[in-house]
C-alpha positions as CSV (number, residue, x, y, z in Angstrom):
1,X,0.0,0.0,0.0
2,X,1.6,3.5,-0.6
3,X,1.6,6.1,1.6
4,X,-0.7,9.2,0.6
5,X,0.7,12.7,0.5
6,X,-1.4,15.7,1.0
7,X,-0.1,19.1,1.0
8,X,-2.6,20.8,3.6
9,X,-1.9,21.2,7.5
10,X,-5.3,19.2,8.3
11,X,-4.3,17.2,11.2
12,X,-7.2,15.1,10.4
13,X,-5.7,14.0,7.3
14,X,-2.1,13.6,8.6
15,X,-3.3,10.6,11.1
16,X,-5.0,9.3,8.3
17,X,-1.7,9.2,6.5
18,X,0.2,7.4,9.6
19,X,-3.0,5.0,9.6
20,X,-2.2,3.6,6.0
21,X,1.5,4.0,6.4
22,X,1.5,1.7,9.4
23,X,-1.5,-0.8,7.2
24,X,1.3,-0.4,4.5
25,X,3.8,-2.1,6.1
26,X,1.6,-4.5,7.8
27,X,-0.1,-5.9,4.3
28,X,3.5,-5.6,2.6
29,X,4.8,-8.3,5.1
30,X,7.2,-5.7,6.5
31,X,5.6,-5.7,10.2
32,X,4.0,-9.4,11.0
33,X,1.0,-10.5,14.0
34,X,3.3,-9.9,16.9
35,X,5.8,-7.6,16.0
36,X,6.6,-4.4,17.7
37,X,5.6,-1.0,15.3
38,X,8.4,1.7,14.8
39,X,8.3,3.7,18.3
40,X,6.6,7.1,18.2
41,X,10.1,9.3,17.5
42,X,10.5,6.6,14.3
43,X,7.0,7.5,13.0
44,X,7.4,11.3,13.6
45,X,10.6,11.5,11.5
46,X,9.5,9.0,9.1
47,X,6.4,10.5,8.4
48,X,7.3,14.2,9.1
49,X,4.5,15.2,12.1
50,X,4.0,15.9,15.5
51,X,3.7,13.6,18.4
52,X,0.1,14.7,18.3
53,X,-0.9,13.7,15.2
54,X,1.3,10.6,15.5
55,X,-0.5,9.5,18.4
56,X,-4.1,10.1,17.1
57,X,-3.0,7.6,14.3
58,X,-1.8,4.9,16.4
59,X,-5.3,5.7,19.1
60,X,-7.0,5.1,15.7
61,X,-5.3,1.7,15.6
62,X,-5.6,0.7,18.8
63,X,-9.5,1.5,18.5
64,X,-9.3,-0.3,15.5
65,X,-7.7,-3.8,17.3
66,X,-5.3,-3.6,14.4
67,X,-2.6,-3.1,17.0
68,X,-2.7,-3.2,20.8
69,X,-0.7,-1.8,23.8
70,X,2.0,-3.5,25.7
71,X,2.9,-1.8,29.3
72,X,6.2,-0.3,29.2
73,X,7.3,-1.8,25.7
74,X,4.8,-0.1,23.0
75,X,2.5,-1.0,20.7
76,X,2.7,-4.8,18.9
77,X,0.4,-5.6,15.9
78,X,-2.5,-7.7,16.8
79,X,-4.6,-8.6,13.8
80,X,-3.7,-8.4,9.8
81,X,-6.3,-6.4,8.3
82,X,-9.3,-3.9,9.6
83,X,-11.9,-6.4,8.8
84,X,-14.5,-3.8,10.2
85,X,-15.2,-0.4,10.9
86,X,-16.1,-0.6,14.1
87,X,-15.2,-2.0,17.6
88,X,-18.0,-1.8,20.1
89,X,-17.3,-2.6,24.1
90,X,-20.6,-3.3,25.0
91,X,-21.1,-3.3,29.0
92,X,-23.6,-5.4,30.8
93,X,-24.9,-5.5,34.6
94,X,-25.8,-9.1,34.1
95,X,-27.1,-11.8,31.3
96,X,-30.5,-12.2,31.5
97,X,-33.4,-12.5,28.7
98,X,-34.0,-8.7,28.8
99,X,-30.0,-8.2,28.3
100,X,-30.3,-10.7,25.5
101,X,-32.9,-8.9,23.7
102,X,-30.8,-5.9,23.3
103,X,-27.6,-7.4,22.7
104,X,-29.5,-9.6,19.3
105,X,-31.1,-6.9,18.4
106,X,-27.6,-4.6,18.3
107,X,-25.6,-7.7,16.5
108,X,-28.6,-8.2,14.0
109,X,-28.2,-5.1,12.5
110,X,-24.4,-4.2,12.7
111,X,-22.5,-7.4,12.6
112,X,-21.6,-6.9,9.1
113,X,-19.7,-3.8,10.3
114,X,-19.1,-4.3,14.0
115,X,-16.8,-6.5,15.9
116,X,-18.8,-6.6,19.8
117,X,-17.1,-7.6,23.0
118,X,-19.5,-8.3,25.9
119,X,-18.3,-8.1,29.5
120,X,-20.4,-8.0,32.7
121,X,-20.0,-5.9,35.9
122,X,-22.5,-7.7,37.9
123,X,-23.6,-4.5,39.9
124,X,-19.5,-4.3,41.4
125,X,-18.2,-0.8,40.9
126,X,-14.7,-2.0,41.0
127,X,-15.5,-4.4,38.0
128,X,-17.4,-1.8,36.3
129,X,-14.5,1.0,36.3
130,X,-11.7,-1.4,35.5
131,X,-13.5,-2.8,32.3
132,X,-13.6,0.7,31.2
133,X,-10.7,2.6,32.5
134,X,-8.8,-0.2,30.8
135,X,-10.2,-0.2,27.5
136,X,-10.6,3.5,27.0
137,X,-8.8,3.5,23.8
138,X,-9.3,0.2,22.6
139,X,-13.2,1.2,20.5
140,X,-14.5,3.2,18.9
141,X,-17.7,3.0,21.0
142,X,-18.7,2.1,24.3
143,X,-22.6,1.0,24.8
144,X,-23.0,0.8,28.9
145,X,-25.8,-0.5,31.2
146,X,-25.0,0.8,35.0
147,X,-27.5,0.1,37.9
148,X,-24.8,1.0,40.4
149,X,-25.2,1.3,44.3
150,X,-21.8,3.9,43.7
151,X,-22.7,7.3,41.4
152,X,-20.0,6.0,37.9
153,X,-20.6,9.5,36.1
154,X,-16.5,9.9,36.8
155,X,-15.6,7.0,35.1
156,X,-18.6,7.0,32.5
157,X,-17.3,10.6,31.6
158,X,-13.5,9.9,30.9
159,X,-15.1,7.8,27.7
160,X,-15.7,10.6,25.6
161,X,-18.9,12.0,24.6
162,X,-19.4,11.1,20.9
163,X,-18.4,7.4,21.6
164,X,-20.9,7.1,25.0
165,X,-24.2,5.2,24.5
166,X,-25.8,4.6,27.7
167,X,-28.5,2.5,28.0
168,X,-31.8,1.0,30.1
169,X,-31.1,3.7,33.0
170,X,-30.9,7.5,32.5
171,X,-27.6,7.9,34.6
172,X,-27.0,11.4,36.3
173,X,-24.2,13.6,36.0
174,X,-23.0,12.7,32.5
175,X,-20.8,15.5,30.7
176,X,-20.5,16.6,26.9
177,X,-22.9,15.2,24.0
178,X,-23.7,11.9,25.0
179,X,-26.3,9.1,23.5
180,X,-28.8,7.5,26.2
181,X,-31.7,5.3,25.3
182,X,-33.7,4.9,28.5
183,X,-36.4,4.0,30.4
184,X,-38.2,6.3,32.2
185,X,-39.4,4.7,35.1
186,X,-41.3,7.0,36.8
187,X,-43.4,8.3,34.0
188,X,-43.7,4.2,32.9
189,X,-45.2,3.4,35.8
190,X,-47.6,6.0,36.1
191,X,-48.7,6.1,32.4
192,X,-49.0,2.6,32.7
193,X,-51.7,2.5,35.4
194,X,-53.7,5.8,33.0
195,X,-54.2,2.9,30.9
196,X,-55.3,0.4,33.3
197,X,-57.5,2.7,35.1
198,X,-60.8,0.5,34.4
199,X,-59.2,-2.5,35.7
200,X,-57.4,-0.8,38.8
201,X,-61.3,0.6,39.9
202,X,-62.0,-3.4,41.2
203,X,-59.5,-3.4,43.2
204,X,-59.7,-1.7,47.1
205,X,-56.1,-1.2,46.8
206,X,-52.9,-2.0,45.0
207,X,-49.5,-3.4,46.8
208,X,-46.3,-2.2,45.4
209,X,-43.9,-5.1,45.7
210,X,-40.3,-3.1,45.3
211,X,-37.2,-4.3,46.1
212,X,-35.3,-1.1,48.2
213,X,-31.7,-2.5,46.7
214,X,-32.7,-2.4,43.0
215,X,-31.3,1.5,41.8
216,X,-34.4,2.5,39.9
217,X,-37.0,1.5,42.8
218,X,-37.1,5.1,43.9
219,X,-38.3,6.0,40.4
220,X,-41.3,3.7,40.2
221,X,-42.1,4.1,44.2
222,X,-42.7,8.0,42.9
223,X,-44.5,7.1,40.1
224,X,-46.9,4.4,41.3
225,X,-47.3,7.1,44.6
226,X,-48.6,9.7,42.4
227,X,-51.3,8.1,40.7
228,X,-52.6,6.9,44.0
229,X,-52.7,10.1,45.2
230,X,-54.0,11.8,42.7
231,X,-56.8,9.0,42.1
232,X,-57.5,8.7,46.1
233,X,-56.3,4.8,45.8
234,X,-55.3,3.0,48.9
235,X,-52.0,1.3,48.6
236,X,-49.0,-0.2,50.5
237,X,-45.6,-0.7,49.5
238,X,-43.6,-3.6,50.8
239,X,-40.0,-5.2,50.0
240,X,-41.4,-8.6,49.3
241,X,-44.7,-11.1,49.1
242,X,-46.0,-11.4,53.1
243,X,-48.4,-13.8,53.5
244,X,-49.5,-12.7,56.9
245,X,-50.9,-8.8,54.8
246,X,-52.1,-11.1,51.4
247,X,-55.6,-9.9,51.4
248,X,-58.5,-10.4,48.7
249,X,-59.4,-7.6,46.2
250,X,-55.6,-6.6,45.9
251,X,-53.9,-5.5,43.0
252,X,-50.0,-6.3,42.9
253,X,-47.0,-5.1,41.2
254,X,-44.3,-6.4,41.0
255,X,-40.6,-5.5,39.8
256,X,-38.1,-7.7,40.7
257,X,-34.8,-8.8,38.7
258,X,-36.4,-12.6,39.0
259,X,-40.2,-13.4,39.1
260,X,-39.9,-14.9,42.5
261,X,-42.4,-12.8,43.9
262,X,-44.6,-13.5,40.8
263,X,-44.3,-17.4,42.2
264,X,-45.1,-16.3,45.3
265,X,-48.4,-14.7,44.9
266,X,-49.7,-17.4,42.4
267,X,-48.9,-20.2,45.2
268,X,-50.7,-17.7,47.6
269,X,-53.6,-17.2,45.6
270,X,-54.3,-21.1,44.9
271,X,-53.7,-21.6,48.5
272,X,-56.5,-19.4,50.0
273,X,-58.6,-20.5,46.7
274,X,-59.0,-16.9,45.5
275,X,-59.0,-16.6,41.5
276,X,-55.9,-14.9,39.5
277,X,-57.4,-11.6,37.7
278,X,-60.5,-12.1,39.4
279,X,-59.9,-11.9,43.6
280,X,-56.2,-10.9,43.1
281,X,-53.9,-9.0,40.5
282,X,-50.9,-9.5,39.3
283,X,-49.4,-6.9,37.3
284,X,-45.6,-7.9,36.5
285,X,-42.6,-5.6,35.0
286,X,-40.9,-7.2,32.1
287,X,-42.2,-9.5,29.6
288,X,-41.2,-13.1,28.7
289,X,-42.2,-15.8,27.3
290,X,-43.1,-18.0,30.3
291,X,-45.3,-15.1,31.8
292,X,-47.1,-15.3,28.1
293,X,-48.7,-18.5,29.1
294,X,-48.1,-19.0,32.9
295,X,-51.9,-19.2,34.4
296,X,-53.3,-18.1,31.5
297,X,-50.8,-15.0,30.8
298,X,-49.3,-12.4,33.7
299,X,-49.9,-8.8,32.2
300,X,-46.8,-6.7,32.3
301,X,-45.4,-3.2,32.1
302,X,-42.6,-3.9,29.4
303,X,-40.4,-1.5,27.2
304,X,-39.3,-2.7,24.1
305,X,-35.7,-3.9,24.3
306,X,-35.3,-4.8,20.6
307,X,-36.3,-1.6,20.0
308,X,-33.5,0.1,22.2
309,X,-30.9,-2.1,20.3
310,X,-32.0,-0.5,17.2
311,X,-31.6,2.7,18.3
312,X,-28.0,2.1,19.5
313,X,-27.0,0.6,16.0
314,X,-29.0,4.2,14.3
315,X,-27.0,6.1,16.7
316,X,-23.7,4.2,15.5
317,X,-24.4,4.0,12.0
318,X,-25.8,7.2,11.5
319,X,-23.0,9.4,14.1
320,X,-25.8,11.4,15.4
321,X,-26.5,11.7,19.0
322,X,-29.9,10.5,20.7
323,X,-31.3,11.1,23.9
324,X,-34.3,9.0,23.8
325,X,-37.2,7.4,26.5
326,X,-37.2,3.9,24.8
327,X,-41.0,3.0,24.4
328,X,-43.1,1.1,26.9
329,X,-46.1,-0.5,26.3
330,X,-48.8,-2.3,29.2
331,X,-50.0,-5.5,27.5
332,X,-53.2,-6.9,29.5
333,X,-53.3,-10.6,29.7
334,X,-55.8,-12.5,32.5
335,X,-53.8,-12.0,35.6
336,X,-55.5,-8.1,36.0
């Protein structure tokens, strides 16, 4: 490959040059998988530019996977050709059915383009700022779920802006012109229950079943508190299924990270021989396919997580930015 010349001071252009200098010598068989590159006062005599501009090539690179950093030895070629134009970290709190959804939906529509690396934080701060701190300059975009006890808006904000997509949760104190696709838990919640306003009326009052631990609780406490209030509805919010306060003529909610509590209150309601939908509700966040067909459907407050995977690829494809509530819909099956 020959190197380009270009007579202009554009420093964009001048990286671009070190990029297909360095590619050069790769394809030519002059540097092999393995080898170390030509250190950074090589390349600036070689190629006639700054340390800046020789360093926003080899970032480029390194985004790239072409070639990777060594501690304390420099940069060693890690892969032949650039196969794809992107190289996405994409950052998970944990693997579940939900998580899945996105992450097809994302690899459907930019695998042809895309090379994805998945890693999990598991809700551990220290896990969660080491992935990234790590890999800062490794891709060329970082998609990130957080749900973290610990506020990560320091970390989040040394990735910079234009390669930040943060998604499921609307995290605070986010610098520069970031991409989120969220949910908005509050307003879910609460739009949720205009809908089901018909159904709520047979009820003589609705128990909140809302794990204190889970980050966005306090979001849908405040939403599912204001239309109570506002529609003079007796309610009680508890941390998990009591049998001892299970009454008849009670609506539930529930939004857990499992559907334990769901279990609960079905084995509850067959116990004291009360009927699903009829002497209890069950309303249940998060739509699979087992609560499809489990006693005759659970109804669920659900956003679309295809949906938000498609929005991530639009905002990589397209490089605009998109600050987006992902869509939620209520889908009424016989358990309210």
């Amino acid at each position: 490959m020959s190197v380009k010349t270009d007579s202009t001071n554009n420093p964009k252009v001048k990286y671009l040059q070190l990029v297909n200098h360095i590619q050069g010598l790769i394809e030519n068989d002059d540097l092999h998988i393995g080898d170390r590159i030509p250190s950074l006062n090589q390349l600036q005599n070689e190629c006639s530019m700054s340390k800046e501009t020789v360093l926003k090539g080899i970032n480029y690179l390194v985004e790239k996977g072409i070639i990777e950093a060594v501690y304390r030895k420099g940069y060693y070629v890690k892969k032949k050709d650039l196969q794809h134009s992107y190289r996405i970290l994409l950052l998970l709190d944990k693997m579940n059915i939900m998580r899945e959804q996105i992450y097809q939906s994302i690899l459907t529509d930019i695998r042809e383009v895309a090379d994805i690396d998945v890693f999990f934080h598991h809700h551990n701060n220290k896990v969660f700022s080491n992935i990234i701190l790590e890999n800062l300059n490794n891709y060329t975009h970082f998609i990130v779920v957080t749900f973290l006890k610990e506020d990560p808006s320091s970390v989040l904000n040394q990735i910079p802006a234009h390669k930040r997509i943060i998604i499921d949760y609307n995290q605070e104190n986010l610098e520069g012109n970031y991409s989120v696709i969220y949910q908005d838990f509050e307003y879910d919640i609460y739009n949720s229950f205009v809908k089901l306003q018909d159904k709520i009326e047979k009820y003589e009052r609705l128990v909140l079943i809302a794990h204190r631990e889970a980050i966005h609780a306090e979001q849908v406490i405040r939403g599912f508190v204001k239309y109570c209030n506002e529609h003079s509805i007796t309610y009680v919010i508890q941390s998990e299924v009591v049998e001892s306060e299970f009454k008849k003529h009670t609506g539930y909610i529930t939004f857990s990270r499992y559907d334990t509590d769901d279990v609960a209150l079905i084995k509850l309601t067959k116990k004291n021989g009360y009927i699903l939908g009829k002497d209890i509700g069950l309303l249940s966040y998060n739509d699979t396919a087992v609560k499809e067909i489990l006693e005759g459907g659970i109804s669920v407050i659900s956003t679309d997580f295809e949906q938000m995977g498609k929005s991530v690829t639009e905002v990589i494809l397209t490089k605009k930015v998109m600050q987006k509530r992902n869509k939620t819909q209520v889908i009424i099956r016989n358990s309210f």
